[in-house]
Structures are given as C-alpha cells and as structure tokens.
N, C-alpha and C positions, 0 to 999 in steps of 0.2 A: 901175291907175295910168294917168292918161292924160296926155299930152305934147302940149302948144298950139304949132303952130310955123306962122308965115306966110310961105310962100315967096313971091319976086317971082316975074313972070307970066314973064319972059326968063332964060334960063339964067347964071351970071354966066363973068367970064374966066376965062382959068387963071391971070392972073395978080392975083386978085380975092380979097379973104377968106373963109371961106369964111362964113356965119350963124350969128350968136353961138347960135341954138336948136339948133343940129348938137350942141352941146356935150351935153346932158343926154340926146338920144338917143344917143347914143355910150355916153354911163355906161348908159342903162336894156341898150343889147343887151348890153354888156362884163358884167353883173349877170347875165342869162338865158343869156348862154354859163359862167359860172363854175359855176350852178346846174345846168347840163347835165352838167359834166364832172364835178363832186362824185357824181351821180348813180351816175355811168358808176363812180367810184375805189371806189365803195364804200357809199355812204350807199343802202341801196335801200328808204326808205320812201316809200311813194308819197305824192305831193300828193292835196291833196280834189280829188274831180272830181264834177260834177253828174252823175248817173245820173238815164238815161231813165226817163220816168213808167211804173211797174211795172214796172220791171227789177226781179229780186231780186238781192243778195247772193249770191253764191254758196255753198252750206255746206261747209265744212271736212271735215268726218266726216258721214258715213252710218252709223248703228249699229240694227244688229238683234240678234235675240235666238232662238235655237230654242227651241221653246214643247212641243214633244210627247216629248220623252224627257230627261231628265236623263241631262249625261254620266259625275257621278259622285254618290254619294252617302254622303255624312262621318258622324261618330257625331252623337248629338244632343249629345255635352260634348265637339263639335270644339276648343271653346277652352277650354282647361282652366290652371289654375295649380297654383304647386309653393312650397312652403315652403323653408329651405335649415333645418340644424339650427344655423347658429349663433344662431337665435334661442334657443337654451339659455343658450350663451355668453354673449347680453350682456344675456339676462334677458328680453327683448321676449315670449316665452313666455307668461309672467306676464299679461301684456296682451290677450292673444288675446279674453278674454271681453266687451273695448271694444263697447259698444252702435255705436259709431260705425263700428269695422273689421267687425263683424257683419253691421250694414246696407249695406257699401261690397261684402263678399264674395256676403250674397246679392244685390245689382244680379247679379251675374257668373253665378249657378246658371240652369241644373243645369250641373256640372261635375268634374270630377277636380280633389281638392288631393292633389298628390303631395310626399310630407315626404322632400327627400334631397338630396342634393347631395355637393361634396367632402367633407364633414365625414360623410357617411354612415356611411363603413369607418373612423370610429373614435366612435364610438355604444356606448354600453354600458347596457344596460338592467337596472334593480336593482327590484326590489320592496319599495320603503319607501316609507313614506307622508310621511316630512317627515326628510329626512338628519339637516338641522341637531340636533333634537331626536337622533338615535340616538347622536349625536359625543359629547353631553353638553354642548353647548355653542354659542352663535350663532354663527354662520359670520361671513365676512365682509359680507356683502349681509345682517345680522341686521334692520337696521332698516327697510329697503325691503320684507323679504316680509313679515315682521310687521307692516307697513300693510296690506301689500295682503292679507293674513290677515284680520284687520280690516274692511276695504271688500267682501271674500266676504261674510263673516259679515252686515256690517248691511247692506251697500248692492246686492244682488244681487235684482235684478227676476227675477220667473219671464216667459218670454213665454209669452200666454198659448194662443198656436197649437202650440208645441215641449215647452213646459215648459222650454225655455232656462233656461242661468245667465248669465246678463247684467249685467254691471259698470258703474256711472257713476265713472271712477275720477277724485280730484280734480286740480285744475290742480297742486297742491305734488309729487304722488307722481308723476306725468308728467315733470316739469320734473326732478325728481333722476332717474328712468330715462335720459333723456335725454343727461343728463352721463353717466350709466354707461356707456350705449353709446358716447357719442362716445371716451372711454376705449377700451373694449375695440373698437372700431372701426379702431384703430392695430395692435392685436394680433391682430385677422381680418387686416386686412391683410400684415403682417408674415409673418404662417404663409403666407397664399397664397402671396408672391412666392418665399420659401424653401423655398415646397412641402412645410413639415413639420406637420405640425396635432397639436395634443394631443386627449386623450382627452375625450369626452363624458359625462355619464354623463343618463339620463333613467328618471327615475323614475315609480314610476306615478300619480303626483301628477301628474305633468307630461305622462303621457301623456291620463290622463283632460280634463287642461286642451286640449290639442290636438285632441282627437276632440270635445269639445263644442262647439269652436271649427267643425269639420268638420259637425259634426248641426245645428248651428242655423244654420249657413249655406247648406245645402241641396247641400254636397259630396260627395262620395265620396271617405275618403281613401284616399290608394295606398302604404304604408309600405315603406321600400328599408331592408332590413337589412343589417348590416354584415356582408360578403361575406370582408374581412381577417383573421379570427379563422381564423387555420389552423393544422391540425394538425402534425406532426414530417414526415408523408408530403405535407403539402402537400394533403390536403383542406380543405374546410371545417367547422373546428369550431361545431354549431350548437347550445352550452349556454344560451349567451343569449338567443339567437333563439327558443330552446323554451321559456325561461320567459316573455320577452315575448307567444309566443304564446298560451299557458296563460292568462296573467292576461288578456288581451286577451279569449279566447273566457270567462272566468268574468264578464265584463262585459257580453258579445253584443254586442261593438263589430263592426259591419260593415265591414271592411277586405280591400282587395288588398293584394296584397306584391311585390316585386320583390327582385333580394339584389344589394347593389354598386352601385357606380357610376364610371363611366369605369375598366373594369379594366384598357384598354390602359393606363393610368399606373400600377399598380399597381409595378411595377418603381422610377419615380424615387420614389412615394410610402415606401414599405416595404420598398425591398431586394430584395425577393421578386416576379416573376412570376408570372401562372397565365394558363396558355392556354383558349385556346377548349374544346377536350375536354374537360378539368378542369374551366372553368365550367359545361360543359352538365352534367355528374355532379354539380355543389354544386347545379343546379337542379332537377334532376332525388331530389335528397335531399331539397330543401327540399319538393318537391311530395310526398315521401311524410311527412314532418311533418304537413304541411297535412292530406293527407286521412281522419286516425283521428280528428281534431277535429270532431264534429259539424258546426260552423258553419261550418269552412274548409274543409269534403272539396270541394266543389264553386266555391271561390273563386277569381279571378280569379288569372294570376301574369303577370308582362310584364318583359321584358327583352331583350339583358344588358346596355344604359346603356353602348353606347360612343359613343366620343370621334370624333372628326372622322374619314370613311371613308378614312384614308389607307393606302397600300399594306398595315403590319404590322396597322391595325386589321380592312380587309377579311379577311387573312390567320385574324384572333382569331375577328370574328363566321363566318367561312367552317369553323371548328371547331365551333364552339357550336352551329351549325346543324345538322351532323352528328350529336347526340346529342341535343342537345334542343330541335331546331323544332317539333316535334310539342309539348313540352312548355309553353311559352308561349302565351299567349292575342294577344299580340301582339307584334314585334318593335318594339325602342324603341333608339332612336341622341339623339346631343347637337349641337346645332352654334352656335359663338359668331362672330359676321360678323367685330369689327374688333378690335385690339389698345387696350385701354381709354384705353392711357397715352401712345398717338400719334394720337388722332383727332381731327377738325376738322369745325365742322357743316358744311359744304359735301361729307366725306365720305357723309354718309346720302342726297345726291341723287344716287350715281353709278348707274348704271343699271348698271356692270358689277357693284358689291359686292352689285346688287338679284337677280343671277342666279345667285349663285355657289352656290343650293342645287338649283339644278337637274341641276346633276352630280351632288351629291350623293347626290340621290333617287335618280337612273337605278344608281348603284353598290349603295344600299342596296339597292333592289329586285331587280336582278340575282342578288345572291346569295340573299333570301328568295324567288325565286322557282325557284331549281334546287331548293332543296330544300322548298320547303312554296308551292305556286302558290297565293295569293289569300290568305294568311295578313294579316293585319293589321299596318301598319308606322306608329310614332308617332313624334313628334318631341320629346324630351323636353329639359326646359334650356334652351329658347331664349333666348340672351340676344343685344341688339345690339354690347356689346363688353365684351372682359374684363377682369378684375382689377378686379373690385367694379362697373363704369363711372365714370364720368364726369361732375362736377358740373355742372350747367349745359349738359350734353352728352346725354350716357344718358337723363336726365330731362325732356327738354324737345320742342318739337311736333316737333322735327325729326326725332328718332328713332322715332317716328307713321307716317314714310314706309316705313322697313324694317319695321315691326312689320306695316302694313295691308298690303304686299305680301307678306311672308311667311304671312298668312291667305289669301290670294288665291293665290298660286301654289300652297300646298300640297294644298287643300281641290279647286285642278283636275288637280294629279296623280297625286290619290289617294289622299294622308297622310288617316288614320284621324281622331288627333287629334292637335293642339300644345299644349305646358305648359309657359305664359307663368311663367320665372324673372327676377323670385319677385316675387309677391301683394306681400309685405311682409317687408324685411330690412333689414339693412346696405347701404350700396353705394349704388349710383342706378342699378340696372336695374330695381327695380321702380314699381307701379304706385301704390305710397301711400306718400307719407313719413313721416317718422317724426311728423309733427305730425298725422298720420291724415285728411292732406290727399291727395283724389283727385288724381295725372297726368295729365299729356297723353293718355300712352297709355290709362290709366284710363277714359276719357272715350269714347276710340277703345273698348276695349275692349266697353264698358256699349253703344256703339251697335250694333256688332258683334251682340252679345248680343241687344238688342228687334228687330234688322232680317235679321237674314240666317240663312234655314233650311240645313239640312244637304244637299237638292237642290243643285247645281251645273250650272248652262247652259251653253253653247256660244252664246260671242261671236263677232258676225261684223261685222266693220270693212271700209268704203270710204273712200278721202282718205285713208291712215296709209302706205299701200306708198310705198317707194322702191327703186330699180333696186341689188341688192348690185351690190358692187364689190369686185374679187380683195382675197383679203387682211383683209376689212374684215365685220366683224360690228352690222349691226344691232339696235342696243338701242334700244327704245318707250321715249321719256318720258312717255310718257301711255297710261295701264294700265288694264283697263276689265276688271272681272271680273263675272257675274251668278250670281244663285241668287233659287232661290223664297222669297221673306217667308218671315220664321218664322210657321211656322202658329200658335204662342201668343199674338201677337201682333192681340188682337181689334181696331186698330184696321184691320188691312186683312182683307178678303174673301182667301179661299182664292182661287188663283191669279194672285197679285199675284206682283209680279217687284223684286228690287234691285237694284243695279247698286250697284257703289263705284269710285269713282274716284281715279286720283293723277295730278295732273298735275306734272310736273317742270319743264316748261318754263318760261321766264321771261315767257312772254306767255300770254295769255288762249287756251281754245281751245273753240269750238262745236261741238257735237254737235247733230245732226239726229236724233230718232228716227225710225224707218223700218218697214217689214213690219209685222208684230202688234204693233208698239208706236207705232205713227203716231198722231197725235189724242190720245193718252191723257192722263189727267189725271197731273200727277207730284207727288210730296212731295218737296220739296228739304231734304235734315240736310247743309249745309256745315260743315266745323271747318276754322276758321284760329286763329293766334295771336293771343291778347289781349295788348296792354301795350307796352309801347317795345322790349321784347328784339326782340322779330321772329322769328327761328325757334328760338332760345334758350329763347324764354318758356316758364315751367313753370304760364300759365295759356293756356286755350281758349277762342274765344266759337263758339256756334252757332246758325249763320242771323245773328250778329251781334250776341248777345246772350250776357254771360259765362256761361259753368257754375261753378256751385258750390253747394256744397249746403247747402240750408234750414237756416235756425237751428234749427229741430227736430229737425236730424240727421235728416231724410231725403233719397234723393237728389230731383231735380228732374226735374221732367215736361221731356221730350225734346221742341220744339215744331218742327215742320217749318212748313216755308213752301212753301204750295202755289202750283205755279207752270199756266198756264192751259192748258187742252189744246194742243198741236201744238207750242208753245211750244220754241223753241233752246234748247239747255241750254248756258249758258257757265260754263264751267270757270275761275275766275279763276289768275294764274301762283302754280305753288308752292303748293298744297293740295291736301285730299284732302275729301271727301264722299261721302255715302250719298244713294242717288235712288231712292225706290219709285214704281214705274209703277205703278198702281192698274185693276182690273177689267181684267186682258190677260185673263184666264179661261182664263190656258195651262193646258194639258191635264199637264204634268205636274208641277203646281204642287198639283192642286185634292186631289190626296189622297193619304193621308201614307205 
C-alpha cells in the first residue's frame, strides 16, 4: 500500500491546519497498530514473509527408526477376530457360507476366529442334524431355512483351492434375514442391558456351518465353552462340552478351546459365583478331557476371559493363576474403551481414552508374571464402546483412531495377539454390516493385514518434546509406531520398514525422515473419510480414491502413492496412514 503525500518546503504554524494527506496516514498506521495488538491478544499466525534465497523451512519432527534388533515380536495372527453366538439367535449363522463375507474374511487371514462372547455361558450343544424335522414340525424360521436348504442344495460352489461350500444367496432371502435380525436385534439388546440372556442351543448343523466358514477363510477357530453348567458342589459340569467335543474330533475339526467368558460377572449374570481357584480346576478338567482325544491331546487352551482388571477381577485372575498358569497356553483379558449409549465422535480423538489400556497392560502382566514369567498374554473382545455400539459412531472413520492405536500400543508392549469384536454381528462394533458391506475399520484392518509384520521397532522422535509441568500429563497427538513389512507381502524387499501414523491434531504436521531412513523411497496408504459425513462416514478413500469392492465380489488392489526420496512426509489434520519406507535393508527386518 503506498500513500502520495506532498509536503510544503516551510513547516506550517501552530496555528495552521494541519494537510488534508495527514488524514489517510493516520488511518494506515491506526490499521498496523490494531494488527499489532490482535497479534499480541491472541491471534498468533504469522504473516507471509519472504525468506532468504535457500533458507529452508524448518522441519517439525525428526523421526528415525532402530534398524538392528526388533524390540518386540507379536504372533503372525497378531490381529485376530471373534464371532459373538448371537448369530444363532438372529440366524446370520445360516449366512456364513456368503461367497462375499468369505472373501472379506480371508482379505484378514491368517488369523484367530474366536466364537464367544456373553452369550457363551448359555450355549448348549445338541447333536441333531435338523431340530426342526425331530419336533415333527416347521419351527418358526420354517420358510427361511427351507430356502436356504434349497440355495445349499443347488446353488453351492465347491472352491476349487478348499473344496469350500460357498453360497450365492439371492437378494429376496437376504432382504427377509434382515428384517429377522432387525427384529431380534431389539431382543439382543434388551437381554444385554437386563443382563439376563436365554438359552442357546447349537447344533451340529450349525456347528459344521461355522467351522466351514473358519476353513475356507484361512482361520483358526478358538471355541469358548460354556463355563455356567455347574454342578450342586459348584464344579463345572462338562456333559455338553464332552459331547460337543466328541463330535467335533469325529469330524477332525481343528479347534482350540477356552471355557467362559467374563467370569468376574458371573454372579449379576447367574446368581452364582466362582472364583479364581475354582476356575483353574474347571480348566485344569477341561484339559484332561482334551487330552484322551487323539486330535486335542496336544490342542491349544487359552483363558480365563476376564473382564476389565479391576480390584475384585485382579483378585479372580490372581486365583486362577495359582492353579492353572501352567495350564493355559496363553493368558486372555477383555476391555471395552467407552459407554456405547453416551459417546460423541469427538470422544475417539481424546488421547486420554487412547491410553487407558496402558495401565491395564502393566496390572495384567504383573500378575502373569509372578506366577508364570514370559507366558503369553492376549486381548480378547476388543470393542470401542458398549452395548452393541453405536450407529453412525462405532461404525464410522472415527472409531479407526482407537482401533489403529490399540494395534500400535499393544503389539509395543508386548500383547501376543488382539480379537477384533466381532468380524460380523448385531450392533455396530463390527467390521462388516449386515449388507456385507466392508467398514471403516475393515479397510484399516485389510491394510493392517498386507503392511505390517509381526517385528516391532523402536521409534525415535525429535521436535515432539515439551517441558512437563507439575501436575500435568503429557499426551502425543500424533503417534508414530514401526514394524518390519510383512514378509508375505512380495510387493516390498525383505527389510523394508512401516510406519503408521495418527495424527489428532487439527493442523497438518511434517515429518522429516532421518538416520537409516534419509533418502529413502516411501509408499504413501493414507485413509481419510469419504462423502459429506466427515468423521462420521461409514465410507474411506485411499491416497483419495474410494475403497469398495469389485462388482466381482473381490476385494481391490491397495494402491499406494509413491512419494520421491528425501521427500517431507505431511501428515494432513485428523487422519491416520500407513508409510512403507522401501530398501532400509534393516538388519532386523531381512529374516523371519
């Protein structure tokens, strides 16, 4: 802006006017004092300013990476999924052999499908091949399974790698499923919040349908048997359990087993308690069941499935361990972050709700380590909030941020594996809805899956420190974990490295690579929200292109966008991404 002003050559009187030009410099400095003091009140973004010829930028973050030892190392089915049983209840069971939920589960393999939930400990296993027929008469569901009878019979592809039973089921028998469950959807609900649940019954109809479902999707399944069945002295009565496993091994179904779940509830559920002692002896029975059976003498068993490590639950598992640590092949706990029916998406970017399993860890370990040092600890149930979740909440990019950091925290301090509740149910904690349409997290999950091996790195951050202050706990919005490529993964060279990122903050933030990662070439997998929701959305694009999968019902090729050696990595605000750094040739990367 410039300002024309002609002064006379003589200064004028005082008692003189003063030059009508004085007027508009007056306004210009009264404008550059206003803009000074905004400055100062509060507004602290700076003006452009010209920078000197090759000055740089300054970078933000400095990040490296240690390249020669991995500091932990997780199972290869780190990320593992869980079924819940009320898909008996509203039928969804029936469905499992979906060419389209097939190919969504194996994207996810190799991995643990663990079948249990609250509905576990009232499970009852019958050996009949079709109930309806034994009654003498159609049940109520007469016309829906006698389609999908039907749709077995003619429309059942063999695949031809498995020998799969694979189902095209049509749009008319989907569409009445759908009403069913939305129906019995009110009535899962109802039982949760009441905490009373009826009876299950699974046949071996239904269990063969479930283990197919397991075999052709390249799972391991993990069966949690119902732990409730007790006797007068308060053991566990295991008749059912011994027929289930009988028919089970006459089949040469390959199964682990666990028994219960959440027994710290076990008192509001059933009246009845049973402590820690008491459950190591029902596992320590279960494991002599197991071992006269050819195929399960040497089977996996993992438990005991509690509930959040608070005082009386420490107390339960601090019994159990006493009798049967040794007996377990790994220790397995549950933990749900938020209350389903009070949460707000601005909840999933707190950084305090992102830490809250860290305590957790450090209790569970505590005590599996006084009594069994280096024993294996899982985290089973994961859900981001309870009571089924949350429509538009649970299901959407923003609950992507608690799930990616809960992969990242656990896998650095050591948790074995996680099993993401649930694959596919009721509710909106899981990963596929009922239109057999992939989630948010889904998406997260499948990248998860082709990018990140079970090696765990040691991150090392400059530009992120700030001076604590009494009183006051520093929480990272921006979370930066590494692990070696999955070695499966023939698009990169053994000893490639990934990184994943979350950033929380509302502004953009860049990263410098540094040390053994200077120069390198990177693959950029960003995921942000597709569509007008914003963080709500239950679609994803990546690199800025949506995800969804092929009219062929396959999934879609993962395309990264490579960005050029030396290259800033900017993190835009509020997302999360996967960044493979290509030929580090880290030494602890190169072999398995």
């Amino acid at each position: 802006m410039r300002v024309l002003c002609a002064f006379p050559e003589a200064m004028p009187s005082s008692n003189s006017r003063p030059p009508s030009c004085l007027a508009p410099v007056a306004l210009f400095l009264a404008l550059l004092l206003h803009l000074s003091l905004s400055s100062q009140a509060g507004d602290r973004r700076p003006l452009p300013v010209d920078r000197a010829p090759g000055l740089k930028e300054k970078t933000l973050i400095l990040l490296d990476v240690s390249t020669k030892n991995p500091v932990r190392t997780v199972n290869e089915n780190f990320l593992s999924l869980q079924l819940d049983p009320s898909i008996i209840h509203d039928g969804w069971l029936d469905f499992l052999s979906s060419k389209r939920l097939v190919t969504l589960a194996r994207g996810l393999s190799p991995a643990f499908l663990r079948f249990g939930g609250k509905r576990t400990d009232f499970l009852q296993f019958q050996n009949l091949r079709n109930p309806a027929k034994s009654r003498g008469g159609p049940g109520p569901d007469y016309y829906l399974k006698n389609y999908e009878d039907d749709i077995v019979r003619s429309d059942v592809a063999l695949d031809k790698q498995k020998g799969c039973k694979i189902a095209q089921h049509p749009d008319i028998m989907l569409e009445l499923q759908r009403e069913k469950a939305a129906q019995m959807h009110l009535v899962l609900l109802k039982e949760q919040f009441s905490n009373t649940y009826s009876n299950l019954i699974l046949t071996a109809r239904s269990l063969d349908k479930l283990y197919n479902f397991a075999d052709c999707s390249g799972l391991h399944l993990i069966f949690a048997l119902n732990a409730l069945r007790r006797n007068p002295n308060n053991s566990w009565n295991s008749s059912s359990a011994l027929s289930l496993l009988k028919y089970s091994a006459s089949k040469k179904y390959n199964i682990s087993w666990e028994l219960g779940n959440e027994p710290n509830n076990y008192r509001t559920m059933h009246g009845r308690a049973v402590n820690g002692s008491q459950l190591g002896k029902d596992y320590i029975q279960l494991k002599s069941l197991l071992q006269p059976i050819r195929i399960y003498s040497r089977a996996s068993l993992y438990g005991p499935n509690i509930g959040r490590p608070r005082k009386n639950v420490i107390a339960l598992l601090d019994g159990f361990m006493k009798v049967a640590g040794s007996t377990v092949d790994a220790v397995t706990w549950q933990h749900c972050y938020i209350d389903g029916r009070v949460v707000k998406v601005m909840d999933f970017l707190k950084t305090r709700l992102l830490d809250t399993l860290s305590d957790q860890i450090r209790k569970i370990q505590k005590v599996v380590n006084t009594y069994t040092p280096g024993k294996k600890i899982w985290l089973e149930g994961v859900v981001t909030t309870s009571a089924g979740g949350t429509n538009n909440l649970s299901d959407s990019y923003a609950a992507g941020f608690l799930w990616l950091n809960t992969l990242g925290m656990l896998a650095n301090q050591g948790i074995d594996v996680v099993i993401r509740h649930s694959f596919f149910d009721h509710g909106y904690n899981h990963l596929v809805d009922q239109n057999f349409n992939p989630l948010p997290d889904y998406w997260l999950s499948l990248l998860y899956k082709r990018l990140i091996g079970p090696k765990v790195l040691a991150v090392h951050v400059a530009g992120l420190q700030r001076k604590p202050r009494p009183g006051r706990v520093i929480r990272d919005k921006l979370r930066i974990y590494a692990h070696c490529t999955n070695h499966h993964n023939h698009n990169y060279v053994r000893g490639s490295i990934t990184l994943f990122i979350i950033n929380l903050h509302r502004s953009r933030k860049k990263i410098k690579l540094a040390g053994t990662l200077r120069d390198k070439l990177v693959h950029q997998y960003l995921l942000q929200p597709y569509g007008q929701e914003g963080l709500k959305s239950k679609s994803v694009q990546l690199n800025g292109q949506p995800l969804v999968m092929v009219d062929d019902g396959t999934l879609p090729e993962l395309k990264p966008r490579p960005l050029r050696a030396g290259r800033t990595l900017v993190i835009p605000p509020v997302t999360m991404g996967f960044y493979v750094v290509k030929n580090v040739n880290a030494l602890a990367c190169r072999y398995r």
